[in-house]
N, C-alpha and C positions, 0 to 999 in steps of 0.2 A: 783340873789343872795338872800341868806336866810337874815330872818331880824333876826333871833336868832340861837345862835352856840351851843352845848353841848360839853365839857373839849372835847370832842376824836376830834371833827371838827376843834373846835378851832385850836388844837392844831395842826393837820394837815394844816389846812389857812394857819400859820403865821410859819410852819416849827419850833415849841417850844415844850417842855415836859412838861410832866403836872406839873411837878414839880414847872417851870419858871411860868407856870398861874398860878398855885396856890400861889405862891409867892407874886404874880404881886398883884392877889384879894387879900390876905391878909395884903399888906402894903397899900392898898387903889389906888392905881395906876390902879388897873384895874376894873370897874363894873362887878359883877355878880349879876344872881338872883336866889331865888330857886320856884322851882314847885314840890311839894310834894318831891320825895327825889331828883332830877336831877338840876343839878347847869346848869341854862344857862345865854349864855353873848349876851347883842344883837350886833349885827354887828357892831351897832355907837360906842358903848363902845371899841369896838376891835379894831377901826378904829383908833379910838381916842387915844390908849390907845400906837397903832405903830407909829401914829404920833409925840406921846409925848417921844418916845424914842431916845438916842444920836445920833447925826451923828460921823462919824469916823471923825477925823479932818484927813486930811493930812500931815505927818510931813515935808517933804521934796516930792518934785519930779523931779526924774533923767531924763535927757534927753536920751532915748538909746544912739542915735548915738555917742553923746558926750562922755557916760560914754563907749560905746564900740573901739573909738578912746582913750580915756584916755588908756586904759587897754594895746591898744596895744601902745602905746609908750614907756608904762611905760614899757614893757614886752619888746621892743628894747633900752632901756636905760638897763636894769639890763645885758641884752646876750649882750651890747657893754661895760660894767663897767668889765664885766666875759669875755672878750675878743672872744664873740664868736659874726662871721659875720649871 
């Protein structure tokens, strides 16, 4: 692994636009540095910078089986209320 990225790598690593890192470096959340005109981020900061991002909470989680049993009772409940066998 490289110990420094430039915006195009970076941005390929971590699947982002340059947009989201330039973002990221301009509210301070993300390290960059510069070398004459070329903005690079070294790898710890990049590291650091996806570790420090949200996790998805989970809101809920359905059980298949359950919720595919639910569906179909409920779907014999409505064709036996509509009187159909």
């Amino acid at each position: 692994m490289n110990l420094v990225h430039s915006i195009p790598e970076a941005c390929a690593l971590v699947r982002a636009g340059r947009t989201a890192l330039y973002q990221a470096i301009n509210s301070g959340e993300l390290v960059a540095h510069k070398r004459g005109k070329r903005t690079l981020i070294f790898a710890s900061d990049l590291q650091r910078w996806l570790d420090s991002l949200p996790q998805i909470e989970v809101k809920h989680h359905v059980d298949r089986e359950a919720a595919s049993g639910t569906v179909q009772a409920t779907s014999r409940a409505s064709a036996e209320r509509k009187g159909i066998s």
